[in-house]
N, C-alpha and C positions, 0 to 999 in steps of 0.2 A: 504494500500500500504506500500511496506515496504521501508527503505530507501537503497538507492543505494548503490552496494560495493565500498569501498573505496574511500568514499565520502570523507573521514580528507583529502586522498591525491587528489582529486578534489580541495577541498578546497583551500589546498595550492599552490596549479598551480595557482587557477583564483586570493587567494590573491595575487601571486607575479608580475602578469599583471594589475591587477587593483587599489590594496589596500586593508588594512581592515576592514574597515567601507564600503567601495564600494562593493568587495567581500559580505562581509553579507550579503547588501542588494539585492544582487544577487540574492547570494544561497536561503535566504527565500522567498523570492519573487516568486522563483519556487517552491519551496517545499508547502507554501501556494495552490499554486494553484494545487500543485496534491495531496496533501489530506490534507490540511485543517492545523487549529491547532495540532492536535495529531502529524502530520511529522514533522511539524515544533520543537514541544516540544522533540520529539525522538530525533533529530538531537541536540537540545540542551544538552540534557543529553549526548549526546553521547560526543559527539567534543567541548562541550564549556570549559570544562579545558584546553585542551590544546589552543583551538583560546578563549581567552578572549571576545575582538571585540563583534565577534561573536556571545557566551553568553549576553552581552551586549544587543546589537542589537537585540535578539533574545526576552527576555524579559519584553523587550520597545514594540514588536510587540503583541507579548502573552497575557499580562497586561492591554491591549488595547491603553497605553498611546502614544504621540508624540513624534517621534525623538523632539529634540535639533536642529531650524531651521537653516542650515548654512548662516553664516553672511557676503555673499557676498560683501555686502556695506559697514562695517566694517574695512575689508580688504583693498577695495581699497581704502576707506580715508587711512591707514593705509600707503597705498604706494604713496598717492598725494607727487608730485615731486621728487619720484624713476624713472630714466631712464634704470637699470640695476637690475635685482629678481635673485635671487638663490634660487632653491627649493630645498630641503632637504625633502627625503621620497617622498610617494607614493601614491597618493589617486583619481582615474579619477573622481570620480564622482564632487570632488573639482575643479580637474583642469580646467575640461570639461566645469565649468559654470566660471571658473576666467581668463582662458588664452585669451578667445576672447576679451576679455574686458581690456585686456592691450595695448590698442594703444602708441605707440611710446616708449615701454619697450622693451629691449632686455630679454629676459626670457631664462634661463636654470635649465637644472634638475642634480642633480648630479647622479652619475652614480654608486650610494653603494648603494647594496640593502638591506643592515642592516637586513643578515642573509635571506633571501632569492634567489631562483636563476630565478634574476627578466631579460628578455630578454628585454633589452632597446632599441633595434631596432624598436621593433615591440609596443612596450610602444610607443614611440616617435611619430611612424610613424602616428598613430591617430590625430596627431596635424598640419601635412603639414608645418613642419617648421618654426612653431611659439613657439616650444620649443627648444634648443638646446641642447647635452647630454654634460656636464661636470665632468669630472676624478678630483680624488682630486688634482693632481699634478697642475692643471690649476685654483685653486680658488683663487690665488694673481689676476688674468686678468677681474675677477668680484668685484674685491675690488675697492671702491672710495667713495666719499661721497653723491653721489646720489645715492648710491649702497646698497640692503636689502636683509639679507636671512630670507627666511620665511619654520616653518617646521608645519608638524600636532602637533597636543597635544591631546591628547588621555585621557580628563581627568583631571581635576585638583583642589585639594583642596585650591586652594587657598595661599597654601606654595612649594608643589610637582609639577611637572606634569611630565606627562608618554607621550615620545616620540620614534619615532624611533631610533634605534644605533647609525644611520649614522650621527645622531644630532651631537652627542659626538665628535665624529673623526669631524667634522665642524666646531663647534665652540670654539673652544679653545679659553685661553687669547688672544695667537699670531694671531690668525685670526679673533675674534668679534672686535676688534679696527678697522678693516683695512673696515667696513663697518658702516654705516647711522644706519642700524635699523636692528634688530635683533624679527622677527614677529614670536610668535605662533598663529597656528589658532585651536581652540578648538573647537573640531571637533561631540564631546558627551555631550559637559554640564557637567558631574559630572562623578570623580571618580567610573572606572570599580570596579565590584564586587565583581571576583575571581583575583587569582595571574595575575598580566598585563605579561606574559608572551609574548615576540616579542620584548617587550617595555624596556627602561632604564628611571630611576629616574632623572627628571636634575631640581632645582632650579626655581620655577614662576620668580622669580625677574633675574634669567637672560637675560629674555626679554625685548627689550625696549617697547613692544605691546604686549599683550596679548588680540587678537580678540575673539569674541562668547562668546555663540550664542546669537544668534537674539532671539530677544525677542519672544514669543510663541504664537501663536493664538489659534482659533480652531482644535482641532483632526484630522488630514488629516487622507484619507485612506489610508492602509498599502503602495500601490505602488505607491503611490504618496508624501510620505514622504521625506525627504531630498533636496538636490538638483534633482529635476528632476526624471524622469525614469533610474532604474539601466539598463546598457548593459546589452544586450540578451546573453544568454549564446550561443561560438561556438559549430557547433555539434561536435567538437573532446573534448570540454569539457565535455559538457550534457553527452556525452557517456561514462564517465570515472564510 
C-alpha cells in the first residue's frame, strides 16, 4: 500500500487539533494497521524531518521499544494546592487523561498556537467546559499564588529542553513571578533525534517542576502505548 497524498499536510491539520506527540500516535496507529511496519517506516523517511515528534515517535514504534509512560501522578502532586492551571501548548492525549482529574481547578489553555493554525473552538469544545480559552492579553487574571503554568517538554537533557513557542511569549521575567509554579511535563523521556523543529530551546532550570516520565514497565503494545487510545481519525481527515 502506498502512503496517502499529502499526508505532511494531513499531518499538520491533525497536529494542530490534537498535538505532536498525540498526532503521531494517530497517524501510526493507522498506518500500522494498513500495512504494517514498511508504511509506517515510509512515512518516517518521508515526513520525519520536517515533524521531528513524529520521527521520534515513529522509531520508539519501529524499534519495538516503549513510549516514555506519561506521569499523570506526577503532575498532579505537582499541582496539590493549585486552584488556578495555565496551559501553555497542545497535547489531547495529555489533556484528555489530566483535565478530569482536576476537581476544584479553574483550568485554561492559552490560545497561541506556537506556529500553527490550531482552531481553539473546536480544540476546547472536547472538554465541555472544563477548559477555558485564554489570549495572552488576559494572563495577569490567572496570576496569584495558588496559581501554575504548566507546558509540554519535548525532550530534555537534563540542561535544555524543547518546548513549544508559545512557552517563550508566557513566560517571561515579568510574568513567571506573578505565579506559584512554573511545571514542565516531559512528554518523551529523552532528547528528539533530528533538528526539534516546531520546538524552541528554553532552560531545564526555568522550571520550578520538571514532571516525567513514569517510571517504565513492560512493553505495551503499539496502541496501547501512552496515555490511552489515540482519537480516531475524522473522515475529513482520513480523506486528506
Amino acid at each position: 500500500m502506498a502512503l496517502p497524498p499529502a499526508l505532511g499536510q494531513a499531518f499538520r491539520m491533525v497536529a494542530a487539533e490534537l498535538g505532536m506527540r498525540s498526532a503521531a500516535r494517530l497517524f501510526l496507529r493507522e498506518l500500522m494497521g494498513e500495512g504494517g511496519a514498511p508504511l509506517a517506516r515510509e512515512a518516517r523517511d518521508q515526513l520525519g524531518r520536517e515533524f521531528p515528534v513524529l520521527d521520534f515517535v515513529a522509531e520508539q514504534w519501529l524499534s519495538g521499544g516503549a513510549e516514555a509512560p506519561l506521569d499523570l501522578a506526577g503532575v498532579l502532586d505537582a499541582l496539590r494546592g493549585v486552584t488556578r492551571l495555565l496551559v501553555v501548548g497542545l497535547e489531547a492525549d495529555c489533556l484528555d487523561a489530566l483535565v478530569p482529574r482536576l476537581s476544584g481547578v479553574e483550568a485554561g489553555l492559552v490560545t497561541d498556537a506556537g506556529g500553527l493554525d490550531t482552531d481553539f473552538g473546536r480544540v476546547l469544545a472536547n472538554y465541555d467546559g472544563l477548559i477555558a480559552p485564554v489570549g495572552l492579553s488576559e494572563l495577569h487574571r490567572w496570576a496569584g499564588r495558588r496559581s501554575a503554568l504548566l507546558t509540554f517538554v519535548y525532550g530534555t537533557d537534563g540542561h535544555a529542553a524543547h518546548v513549544s513557542p508559545s512557552w517563550l511569549r508566557v513566560s517571561g521575567p515579568d510574568v513567571r513571578t506573578q505565579f506559584r509554579s512554573l511545571i514542565g511535563w516531559d512528554i518523551l523521556g529523552r532528547p528528539m533525534t533530528v533538528y526539534p523543529r516546531w520546538m524552541v530551546e528554553t532552560s531545564s532550570a526555568d522550571f520550578s517542576c520538571l514532571v516525567g516520565p513514569a517510571p517504565r514497565g513492560p512493553a505495551p503494545e503499539v496502541a496501547a502505548a501512552g496515555a490511552g487510545e489515540p482519537r480516531a481519525l475524522a473522515p475529513a481527515i482520513e480523506a486528506t
